[in-house]
N, C-alpha and C positions, 0 to 999 in steps of 0.2 A: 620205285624201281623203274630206269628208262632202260626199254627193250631197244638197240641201235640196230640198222639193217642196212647193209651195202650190198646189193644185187652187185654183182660185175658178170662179165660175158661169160668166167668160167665157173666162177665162184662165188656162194653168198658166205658175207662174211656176218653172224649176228652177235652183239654183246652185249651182258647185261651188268648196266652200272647203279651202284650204290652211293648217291651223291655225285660227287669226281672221282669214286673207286672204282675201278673195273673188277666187277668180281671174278667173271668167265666170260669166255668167248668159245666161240664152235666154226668150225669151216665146212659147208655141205657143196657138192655140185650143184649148179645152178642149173635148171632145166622146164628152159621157157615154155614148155608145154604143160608142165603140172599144174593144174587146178586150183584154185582156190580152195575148196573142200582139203584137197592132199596135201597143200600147203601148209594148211591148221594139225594136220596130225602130224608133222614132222617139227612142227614148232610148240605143240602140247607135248611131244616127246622130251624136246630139249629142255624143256620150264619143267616138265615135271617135279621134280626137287627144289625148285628154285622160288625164292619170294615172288609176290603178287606183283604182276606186271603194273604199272602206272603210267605209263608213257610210251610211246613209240616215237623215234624219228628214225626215216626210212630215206635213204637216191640209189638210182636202180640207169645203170645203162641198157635196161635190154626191158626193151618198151612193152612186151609179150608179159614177162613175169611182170613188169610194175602195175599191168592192166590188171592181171589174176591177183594181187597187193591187196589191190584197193579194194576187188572184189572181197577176197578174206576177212579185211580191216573190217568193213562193212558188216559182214554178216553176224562175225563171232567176237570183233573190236569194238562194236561202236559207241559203247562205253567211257572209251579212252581216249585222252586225248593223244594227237599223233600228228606229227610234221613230216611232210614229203619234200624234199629239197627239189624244186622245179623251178622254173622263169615265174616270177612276181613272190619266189617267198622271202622272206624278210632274214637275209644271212651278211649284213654290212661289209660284202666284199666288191669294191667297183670292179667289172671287169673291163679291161682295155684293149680288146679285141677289137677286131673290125665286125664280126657280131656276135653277140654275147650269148644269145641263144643257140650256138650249136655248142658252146664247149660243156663237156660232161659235169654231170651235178657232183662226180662226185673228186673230178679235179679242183672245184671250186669249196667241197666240204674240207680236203686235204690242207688247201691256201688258207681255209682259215683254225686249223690244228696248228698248222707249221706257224704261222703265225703268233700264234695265243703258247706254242710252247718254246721258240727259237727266237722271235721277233723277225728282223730283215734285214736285207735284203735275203732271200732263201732260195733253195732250189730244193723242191720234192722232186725225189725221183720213185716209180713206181712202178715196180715190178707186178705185172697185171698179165693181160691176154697181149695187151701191145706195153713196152714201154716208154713211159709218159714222162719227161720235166717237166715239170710248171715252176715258171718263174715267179715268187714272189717280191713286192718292193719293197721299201722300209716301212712306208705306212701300211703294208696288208693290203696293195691292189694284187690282181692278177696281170700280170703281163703277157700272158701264153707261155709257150713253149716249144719242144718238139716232141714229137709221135715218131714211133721203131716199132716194126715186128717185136712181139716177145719173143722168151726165149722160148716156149714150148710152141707155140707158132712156127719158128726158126724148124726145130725139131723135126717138126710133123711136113712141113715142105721137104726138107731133106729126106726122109725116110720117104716120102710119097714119089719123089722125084729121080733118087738116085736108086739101082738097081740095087747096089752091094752094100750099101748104108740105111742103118738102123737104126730106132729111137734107143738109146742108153739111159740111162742112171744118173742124172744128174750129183756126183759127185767129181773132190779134186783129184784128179791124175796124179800117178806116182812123178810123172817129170812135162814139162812144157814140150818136151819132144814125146808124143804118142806113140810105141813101142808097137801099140797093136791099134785096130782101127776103132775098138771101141773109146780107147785112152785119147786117140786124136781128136776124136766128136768130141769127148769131154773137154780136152783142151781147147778146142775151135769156139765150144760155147761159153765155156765159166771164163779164160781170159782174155776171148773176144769180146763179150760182151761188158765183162768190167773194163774193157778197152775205149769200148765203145762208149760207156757214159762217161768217163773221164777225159774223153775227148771234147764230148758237149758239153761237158760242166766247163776244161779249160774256152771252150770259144765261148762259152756265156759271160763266164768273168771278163772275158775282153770287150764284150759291150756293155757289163752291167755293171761292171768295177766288182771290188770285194763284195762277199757275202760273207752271212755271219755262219750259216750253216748248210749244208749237204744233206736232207734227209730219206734215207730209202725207208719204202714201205712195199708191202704188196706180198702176193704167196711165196716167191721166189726170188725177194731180198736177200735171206739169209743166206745163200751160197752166195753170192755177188760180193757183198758186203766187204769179208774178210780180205777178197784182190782188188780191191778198189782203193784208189791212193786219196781220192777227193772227195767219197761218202765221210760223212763226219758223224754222224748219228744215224739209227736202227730202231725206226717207230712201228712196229708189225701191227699198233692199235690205232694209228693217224687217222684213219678215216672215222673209225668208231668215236673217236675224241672231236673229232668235226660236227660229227654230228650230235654227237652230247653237246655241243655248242650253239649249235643249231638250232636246237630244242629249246636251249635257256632263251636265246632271244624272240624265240618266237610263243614261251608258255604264257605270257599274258595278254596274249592277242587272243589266244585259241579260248583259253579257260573261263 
């Protein structure tokens, strides 16, 4: 059984697969302050029912919790083997950056899902803390992308900033005209922001030609998705499969 772990700025996302089945997945707050020790009892909570771990591969953008990881791994893992996606590990994706070590471990885990399930040319798009395209090519490079405020980001600026506005509900409005000002937050975010990447998907196509696929991922894909004319698929596991991927080219290195 491989235990997958995506640390992101808000959220850790953990899932455990059975071969290439995903049995179950869980979504916890992420909170760079907790411990290693407190780490293991939130993650002995969630395995409690579940078959015997045999693997881990773990990329973590939030460099605090990936410190306290390793700590964990160490103390109560070191039994198991375990893959951490960082600069020198072995995930056969060039990147073609100007440098390859700042772009996130787990942009480049995503490049090689979309890849291994769409082929290319591709565009993951990722509904995260910021959202993220990453351009895939035919052969499975990385080409970059672009970086946006998320939308709970977007959110929480507005409520901090403006006097008489407030974080809402992320659902769809009864009409694109907001009747009351909660309905226009809603409209401003959910068909702004499918606005917005279907804007960046149309100017990418203009430099990168057709692609074969549009994939969203991330916590708050699933509202965007259904107003989006240029998402083409809904992978809420992309990252977990990156890294189940991850793991197979790197278990006979480790073992």
């Amino acid at each position: 059984m491989l235990l997958a772990i995506d640390i992101g700025n808000t959220n850790t996302v953990l899932g455990l697969f059975d071969g290439v089945k995903l049995l179950c997945d869980w979504r916890i707050k992420t909170d760079a302050h907790r411990t290693g020790d407190e780490m293991v009892l939130v993650m002995r909570g969630l395995l409690a029912d579940q078959p015997k771990v045999t693997g881990i591969a773990l990329c973590s953008t939030v460099p605090a919790a990936l410190r306290e990881m390793r700590v964990m791994l160490d103390r109560y893992f070191d039994d198991i083997p375990r893959v951490i996606v960082e600069p020198g590990t072995k995930t056969g994706v060039p990147i073609l950056t100007d440098n390859p070590k700042e772009v996130g471990a787990d942009r480049i885990v995503n490049t090689i899902a979309a890849h291994h399930l769409f082929g290319g040319p591709a565009i993951v798009v990722d509904f995260g803390t910021s959202t993220n395209l990453d351009v895939v090519s035919a052969s499975g490079e990385f080409l970059g992308g672009a970086l946006a405020p998320g939308i709970e980001i977007s959110l929480d600026a507005l409520a901090a900033r403006a006097a008489q506005l407030r974080k809402v509900e992320l659902v769809v409005p009864r009409s694109v005209i907001g009747r009351n000002t909660v309905e226009a937050l809603q409209s401003g975010v959910l068909y702004g922001f499918a606005g917005q990447v279907d804007g960046l998907v149309d100017r990418i196509r203009e430099e990168l030609g057709e692609v074969k696929a549009v994939i969203a991922t991330g916590g708050l894909a699933g509202i965007v998705v259904p107003e989006s004319r240029t998402i083409t698929a809904h992978r809420p596991d992309l990252t977990l499969v990156g890294l189940r991927l991850v793991f197979e080219k790197n278990v006979d290195v480790i073992s």
